[in-house]
C-alpha positions in Angstrom: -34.6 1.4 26.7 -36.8 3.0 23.9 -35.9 6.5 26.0 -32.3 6.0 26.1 -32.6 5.9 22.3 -34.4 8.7 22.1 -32.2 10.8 24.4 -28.9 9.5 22.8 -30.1 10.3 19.0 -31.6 13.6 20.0 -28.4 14.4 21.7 -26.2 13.5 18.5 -28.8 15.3 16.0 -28.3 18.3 18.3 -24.9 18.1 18.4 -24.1 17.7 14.5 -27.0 20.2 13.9 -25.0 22.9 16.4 -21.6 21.9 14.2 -23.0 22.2 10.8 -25.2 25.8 11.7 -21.5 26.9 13.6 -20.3 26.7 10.3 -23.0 28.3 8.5 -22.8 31.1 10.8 -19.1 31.4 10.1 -19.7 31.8 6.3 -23.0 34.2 6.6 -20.5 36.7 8.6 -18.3 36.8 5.7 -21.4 37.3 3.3 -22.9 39.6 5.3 -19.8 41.8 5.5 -18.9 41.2 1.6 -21.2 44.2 1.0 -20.0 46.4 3.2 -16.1 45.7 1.9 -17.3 46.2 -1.7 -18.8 49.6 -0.8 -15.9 51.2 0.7 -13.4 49.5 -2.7 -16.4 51.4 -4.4 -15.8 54.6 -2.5 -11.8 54.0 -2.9 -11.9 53.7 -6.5 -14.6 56.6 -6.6 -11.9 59.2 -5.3 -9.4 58.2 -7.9 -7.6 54.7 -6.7 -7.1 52.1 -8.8 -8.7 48.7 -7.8 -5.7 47.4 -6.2 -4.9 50.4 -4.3 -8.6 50.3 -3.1 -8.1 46.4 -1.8 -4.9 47.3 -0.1 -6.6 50.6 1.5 -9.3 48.0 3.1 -6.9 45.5 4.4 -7.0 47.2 7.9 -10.7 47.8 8.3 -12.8 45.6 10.6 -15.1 42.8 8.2 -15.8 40.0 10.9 -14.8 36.5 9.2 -14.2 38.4 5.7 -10.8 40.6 6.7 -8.6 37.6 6.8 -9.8 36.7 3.6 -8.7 40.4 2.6 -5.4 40.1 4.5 -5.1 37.3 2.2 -5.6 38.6 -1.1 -3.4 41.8 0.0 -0.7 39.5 0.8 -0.5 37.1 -2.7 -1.2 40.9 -4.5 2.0 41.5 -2.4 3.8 38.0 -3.3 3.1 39.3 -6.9 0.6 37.4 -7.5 -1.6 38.3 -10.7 -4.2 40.9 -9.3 -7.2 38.6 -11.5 -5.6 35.4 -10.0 -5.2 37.0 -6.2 -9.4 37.9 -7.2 -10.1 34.3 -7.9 -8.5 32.6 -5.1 -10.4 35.2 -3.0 -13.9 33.9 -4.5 -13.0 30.6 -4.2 -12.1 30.9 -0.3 -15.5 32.5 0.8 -16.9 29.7 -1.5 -20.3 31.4 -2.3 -21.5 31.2 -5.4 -23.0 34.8 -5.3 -20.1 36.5 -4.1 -18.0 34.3 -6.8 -20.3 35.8 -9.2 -19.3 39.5 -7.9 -15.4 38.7 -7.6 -15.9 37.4 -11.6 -17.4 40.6 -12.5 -14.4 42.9 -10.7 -12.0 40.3 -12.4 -13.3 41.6 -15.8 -13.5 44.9 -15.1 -10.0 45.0 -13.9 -8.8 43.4 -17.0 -10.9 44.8 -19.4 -12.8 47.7 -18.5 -11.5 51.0 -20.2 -12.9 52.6 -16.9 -12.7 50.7 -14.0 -14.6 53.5 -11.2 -18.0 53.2 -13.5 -17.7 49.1 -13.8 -17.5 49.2 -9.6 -20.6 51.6 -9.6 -22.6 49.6 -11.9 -21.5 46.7 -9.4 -22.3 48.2 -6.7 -26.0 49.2 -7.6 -26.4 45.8 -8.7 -24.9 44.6 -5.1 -27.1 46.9 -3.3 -30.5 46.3 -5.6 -29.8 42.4 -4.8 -29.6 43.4 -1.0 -32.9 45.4 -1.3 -34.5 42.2 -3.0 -33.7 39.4 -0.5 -35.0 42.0 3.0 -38.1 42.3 1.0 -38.2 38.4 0.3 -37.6 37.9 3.9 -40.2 40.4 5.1 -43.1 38.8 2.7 -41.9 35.1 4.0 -42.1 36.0 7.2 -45.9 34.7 8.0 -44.4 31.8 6.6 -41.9 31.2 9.9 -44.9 32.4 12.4 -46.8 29.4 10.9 -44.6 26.7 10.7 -44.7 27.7 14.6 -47.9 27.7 15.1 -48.6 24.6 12.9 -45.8 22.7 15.4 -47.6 23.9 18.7 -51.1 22.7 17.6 -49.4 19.3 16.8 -47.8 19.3 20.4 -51.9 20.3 21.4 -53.5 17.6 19.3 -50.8 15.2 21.0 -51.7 16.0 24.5 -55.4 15.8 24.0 -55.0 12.7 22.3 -53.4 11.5 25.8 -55.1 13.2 28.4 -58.5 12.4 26.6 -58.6 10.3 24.1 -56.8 7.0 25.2 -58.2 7.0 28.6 -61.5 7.1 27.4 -60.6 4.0 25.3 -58.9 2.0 28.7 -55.3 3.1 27.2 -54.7 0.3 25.3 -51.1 -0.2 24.2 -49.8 3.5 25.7 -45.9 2.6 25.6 -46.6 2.0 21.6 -48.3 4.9 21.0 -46.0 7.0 23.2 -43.1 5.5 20.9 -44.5 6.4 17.7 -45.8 10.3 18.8 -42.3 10.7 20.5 -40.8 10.1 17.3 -43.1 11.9 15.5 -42.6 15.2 17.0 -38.3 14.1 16.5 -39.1 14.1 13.3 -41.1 17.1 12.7 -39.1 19.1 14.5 -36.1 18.2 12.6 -38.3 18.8 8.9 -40.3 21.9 9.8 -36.8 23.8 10.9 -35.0 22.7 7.9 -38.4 23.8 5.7 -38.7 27.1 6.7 -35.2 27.9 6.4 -34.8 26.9 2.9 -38.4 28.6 2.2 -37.5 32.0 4.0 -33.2 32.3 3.8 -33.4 30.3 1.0 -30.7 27.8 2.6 -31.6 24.4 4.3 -28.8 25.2 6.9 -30.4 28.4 8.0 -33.3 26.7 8.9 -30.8 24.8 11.6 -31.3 26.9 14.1 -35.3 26.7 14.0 -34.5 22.6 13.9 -32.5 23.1 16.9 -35.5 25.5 18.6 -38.4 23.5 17.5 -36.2 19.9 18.8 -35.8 21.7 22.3 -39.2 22.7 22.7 -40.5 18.8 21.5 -37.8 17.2 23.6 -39.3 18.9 26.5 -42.4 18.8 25.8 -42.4 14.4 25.6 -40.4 14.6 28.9 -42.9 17.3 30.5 -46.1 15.3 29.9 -44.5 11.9 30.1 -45.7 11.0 26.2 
């Protein structure tokens, strides 16, 4: 009974986990390729086009996720939509509080900048300075992830040894009881440990998902492997 439990809410924490990272992945496509879009409306604007030229000269280039979201604003700029408006409704679609930020910034500039091509280089260094920032972050936090690793895999050690040697040595006492409460221990560790290390390296609890997801496998197997 207690391992049809365990099966069934491993199977639903994998399942929601896989929906809720889906998702994630969906929006870190989009932020991923914002940098790339605001380079070449950088270059556009560079060579002489104004900011909504530049956005309409971008419309047919290839940004994953993102180029709807720039088919989008093309179309409401199109509609006649207020360029600053068409800008906000694009910030508030990729719902990112970072790229909001950026979209704010070209807002102002297009409505108040006496020179619009130096506001999108000032921009864009600050874009590019921010991306320099977070590969170093990720790079120094990386130790970080190989521990978390480790740390899981010596729990999964001390487990075993505490079954292979250390209850038989005792005449097993209550084994289904303590195979209960280390069965959900390593659920439950699995589950924290991912969602750690992704807040503590990517800075995002549901970019740790997919370590939940790896670290929920390898436990899942490992109870069912050694029978604990």
């Amino acid at each position: 009974m207690n391992e049809a439990i365990l099966v069934v809410f491993a199977s639903l924490c994998i399942l929601s986990l896989g929906v809720i990272y889906r998702r994630h992945l969906i929006k870190k496509d989009i932020v991923d390729n914002f940098p790339r879009f605001f380079q070449e409306l950088h270059n556009n604007c560079a060579s002489g086009m104004t900011l909504v030229a530049a956005v309409r000269q971008c419309k047919n280039a290839d940004y994953g996720r993102l180029t709807p979201l720039i088919k989008n604003l093309c179309l409401q700029i199109e509609w006649g939509v207020p360029f600053p408006a068409a800008l906000r409704n694009f910030g508030k679609k990729i719902d990112d509080d970072y790229i909001t930020g950026i979209v704010n910034l070209v807002e102002k500039a297009a409505s108040f900048s006496p020179n619009v091509g130096q506001s999108m280089d000032e921009i864009y260094r600050h874009i590019a300075l921010t991306r320099a920032l977070e590969k170093e972050r990720s790079a120094a936090l990386f130790p970080q992830l190989i521990s978390t690793y480790l740390i899981f895999f010596v729990l999964l050690g001390t487990i075993y040894m505490i079954f292979r040697f250390f209850l038989p040595s005792f005449g097993g006492g209550n084994i289904g009881l303590f195979k209960g409460l280390f069965s959900h221990l390593v659920i439950i560790e699995s589950l924290l440990a991912g969602l750690a290390v992704g807040k503590i390296v990517d800075g995002s609890f549901k970019a740790g998902i997919k370590h939940a997801l790896v670290l929920l496998c390898i436990g899942i197997c490992f109870i069912y492997f050694y029978n604990i």
